[in-house]
C-alpha positions as CSV (number, residue, x, y, z in Angstrom):
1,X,0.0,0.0,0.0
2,X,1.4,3.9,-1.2
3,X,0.5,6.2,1.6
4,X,1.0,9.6,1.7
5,X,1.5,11.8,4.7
6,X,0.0,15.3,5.4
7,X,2.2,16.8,7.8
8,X,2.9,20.0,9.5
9,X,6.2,20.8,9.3
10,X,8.8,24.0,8.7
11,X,11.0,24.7,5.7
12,X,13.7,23.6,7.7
13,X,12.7,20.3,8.7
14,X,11.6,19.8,4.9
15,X,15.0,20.5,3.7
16,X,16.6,18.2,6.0
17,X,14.3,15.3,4.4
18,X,15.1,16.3,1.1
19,X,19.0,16.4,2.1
20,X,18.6,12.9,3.9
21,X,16.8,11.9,0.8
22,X,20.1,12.4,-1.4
23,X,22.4,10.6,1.1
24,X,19.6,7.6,0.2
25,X,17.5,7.6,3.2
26,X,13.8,6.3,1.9
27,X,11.7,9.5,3.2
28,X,8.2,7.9,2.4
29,X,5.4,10.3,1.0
30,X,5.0,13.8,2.2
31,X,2.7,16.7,1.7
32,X,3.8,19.3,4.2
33,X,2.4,22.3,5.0
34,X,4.2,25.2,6.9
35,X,0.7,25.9,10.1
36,X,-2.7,23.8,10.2
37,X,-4.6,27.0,8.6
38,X,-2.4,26.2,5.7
39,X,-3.4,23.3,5.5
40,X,-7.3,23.7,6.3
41,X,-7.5,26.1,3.6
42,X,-5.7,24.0,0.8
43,X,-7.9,20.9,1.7
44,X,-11.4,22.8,2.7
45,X,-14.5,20.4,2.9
46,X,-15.0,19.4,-0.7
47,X,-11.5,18.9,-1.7
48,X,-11.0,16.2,1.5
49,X,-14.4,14.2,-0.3
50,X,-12.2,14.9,-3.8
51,X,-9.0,13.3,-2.4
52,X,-10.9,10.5,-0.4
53,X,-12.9,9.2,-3.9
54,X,-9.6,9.7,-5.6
55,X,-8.0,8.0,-3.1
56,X,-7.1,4.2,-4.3
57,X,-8.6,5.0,-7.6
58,X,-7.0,5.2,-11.3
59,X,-6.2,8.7,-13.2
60,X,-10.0,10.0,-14.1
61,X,-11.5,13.0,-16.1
62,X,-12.8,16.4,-13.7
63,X,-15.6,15.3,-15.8
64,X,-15.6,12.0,-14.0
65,X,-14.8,13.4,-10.5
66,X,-17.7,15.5,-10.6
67,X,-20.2,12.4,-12.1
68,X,-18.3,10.1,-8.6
69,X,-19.2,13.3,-6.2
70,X,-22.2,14.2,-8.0
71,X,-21.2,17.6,-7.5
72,X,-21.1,20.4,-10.7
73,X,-18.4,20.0,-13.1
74,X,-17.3,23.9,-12.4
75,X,-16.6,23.4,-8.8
76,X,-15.2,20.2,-8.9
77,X,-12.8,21.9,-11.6
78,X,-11.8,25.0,-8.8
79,X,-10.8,22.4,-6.4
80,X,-8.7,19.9,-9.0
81,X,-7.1,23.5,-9.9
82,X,-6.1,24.2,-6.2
83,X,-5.0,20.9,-5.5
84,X,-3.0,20.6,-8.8
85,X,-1.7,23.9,-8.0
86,X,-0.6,22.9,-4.3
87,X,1.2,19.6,-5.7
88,X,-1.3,17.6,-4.5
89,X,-3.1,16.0,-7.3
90,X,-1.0,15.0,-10.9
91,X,-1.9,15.1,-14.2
92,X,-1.1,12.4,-16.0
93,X,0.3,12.6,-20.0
94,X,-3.1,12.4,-21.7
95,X,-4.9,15.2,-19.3
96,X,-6.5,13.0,-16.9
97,X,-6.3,13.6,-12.8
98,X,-4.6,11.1,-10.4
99,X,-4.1,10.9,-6.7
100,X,-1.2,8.1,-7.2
101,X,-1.9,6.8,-2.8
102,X,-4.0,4.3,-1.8
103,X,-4.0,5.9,2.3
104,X,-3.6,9.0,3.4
105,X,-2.1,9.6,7.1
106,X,-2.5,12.6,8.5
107,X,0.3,13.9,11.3
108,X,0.5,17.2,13.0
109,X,0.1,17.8,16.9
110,X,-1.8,21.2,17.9
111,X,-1.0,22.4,21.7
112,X,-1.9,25.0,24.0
113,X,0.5,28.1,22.8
């Protein structure tokens, strides 16, 4: 199973993966974000339910994302946008989306300031 993990994490610390990375360290999957409102604003509501159906599932149209969610093509198209746009979701060669994990983990610890 490919999972990918949502994590909260500074620049820093996501340099020294990618450093460990070179000196051939497996790293695993990450999608970091620098705070949790980060975060909660790149994956709002209606893209988690677009990442969850994509989830496990092959490269697909927008067209067919929309059909799965039964939500309007339109603003099923904003949210492949911002996800494409945050690294999130791929496009494959002929045009189609993918989510290439078949988990997602997410990983960040919120505390009293």
């Amino acid at each position: 199973m490919h999972t990918v993990t949502l994590r909260i994490a500074s620049r820093e610390k996501v340099n020294k993966r990618f450093l460990e990375t070179f000196k051939g360290k497996q790293q695993g999957s990450f999608i970091s974000f620098e705070s949790p409102a980060v975060l909660f604003k790149v994956i709002s509501g209606h893209r988690w339910e677009l990442l969850k159906m994509m989830t496990g599932a092959r490269a697909m149209s927008i067209r067919e994302a929309s059909r799965r969610l039964e939500r309007d093509v339109k603003a099923v198209h904003g949210d492949v946008s911002a996800l494409l746009k945050a690294g999130i979701l791929h496009k494959t060669d002929d045009g189609q989306i993918e989510f290439p994990f078949d988990a997602i983990h997410v990983d960040f610890l919120l505390q009293a300031a």
